[in-house]
C-alpha positions in Angstrom: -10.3 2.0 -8.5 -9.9 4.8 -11.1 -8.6 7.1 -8.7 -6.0 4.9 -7.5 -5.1 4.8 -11.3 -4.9 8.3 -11.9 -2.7 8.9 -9.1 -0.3 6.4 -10.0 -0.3 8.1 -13.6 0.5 11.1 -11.7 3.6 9.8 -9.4 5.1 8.2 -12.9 5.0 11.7 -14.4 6.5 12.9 -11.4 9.3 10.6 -11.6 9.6 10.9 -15.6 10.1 14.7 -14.9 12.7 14.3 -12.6 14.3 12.5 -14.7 14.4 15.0 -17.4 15.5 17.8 -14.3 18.7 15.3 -13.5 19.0 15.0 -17.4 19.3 18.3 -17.9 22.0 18.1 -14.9 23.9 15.8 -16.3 24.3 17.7 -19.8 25.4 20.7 -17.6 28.1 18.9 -16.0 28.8 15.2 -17.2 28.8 14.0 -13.7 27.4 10.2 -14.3 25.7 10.2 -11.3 23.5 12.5 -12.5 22.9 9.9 -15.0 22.3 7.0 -12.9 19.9 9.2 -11.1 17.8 10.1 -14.0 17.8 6.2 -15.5 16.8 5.5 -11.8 13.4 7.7 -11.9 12.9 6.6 -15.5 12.8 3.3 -13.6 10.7 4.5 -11.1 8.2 5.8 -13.8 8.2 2.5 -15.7 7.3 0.8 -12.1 3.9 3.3 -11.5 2.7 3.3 -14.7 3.0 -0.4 -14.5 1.2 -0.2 -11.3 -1.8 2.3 -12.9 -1.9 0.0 -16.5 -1.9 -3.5 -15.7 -5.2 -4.1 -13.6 -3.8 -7.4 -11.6 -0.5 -5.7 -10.6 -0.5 -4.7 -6.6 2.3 -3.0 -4.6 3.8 -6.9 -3.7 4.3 -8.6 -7.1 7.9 -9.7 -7.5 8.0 -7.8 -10.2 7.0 -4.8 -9.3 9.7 -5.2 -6.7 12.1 -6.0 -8.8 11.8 -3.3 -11.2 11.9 -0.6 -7.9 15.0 -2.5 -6.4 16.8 -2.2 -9.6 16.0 1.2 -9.5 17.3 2.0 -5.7 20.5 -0.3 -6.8 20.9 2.1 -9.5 21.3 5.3 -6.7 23.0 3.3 -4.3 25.5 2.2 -7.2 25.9 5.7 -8.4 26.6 7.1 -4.8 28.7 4.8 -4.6 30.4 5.2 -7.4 31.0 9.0 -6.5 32.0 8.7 -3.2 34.5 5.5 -4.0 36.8 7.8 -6.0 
């Protein structure tokens, strides 16, 4: 069961670095959906290391699931938002 831990340390680093990389984008240009995308993946991150810390949580807890759909409304929103004007 460690390992499964580890890796899920590992994905939420992923995500928290991507989210510093669209960070960084979004200082470059200002375009908010670089924004969105970076809160996203911070959201993303928050989700695995919740996965790899709390020993009861398991890919279908509601809120697990909540915390990733929040995070996929966030993209969708922020497309959205781009393409809309």
């Amino acid at each position: 069961m460690t390992i499964v831990a580890f890796i899920q340390g590992m994905v939420a680093m992923g995500c928290a670095l991507v989210g510093v990389f669209f960070l960084r984008f979004w200082q470059q240009s200002r375009d908010k959906l670089f924004l969105r995308f970076a809160f996203a993946f911070w959201i993303l991150a928050l989700s695995y290391l919740l996965l790899g810390v709390i020993s009861f949580a398991t890919e279908w807890r509601v809120y697990v699931f909540m915390v990733r759909l929040s995070a996929f409304c966030m993209i969708l929103y922020g497309i959205f938002e781009k393409n809309r004007r």
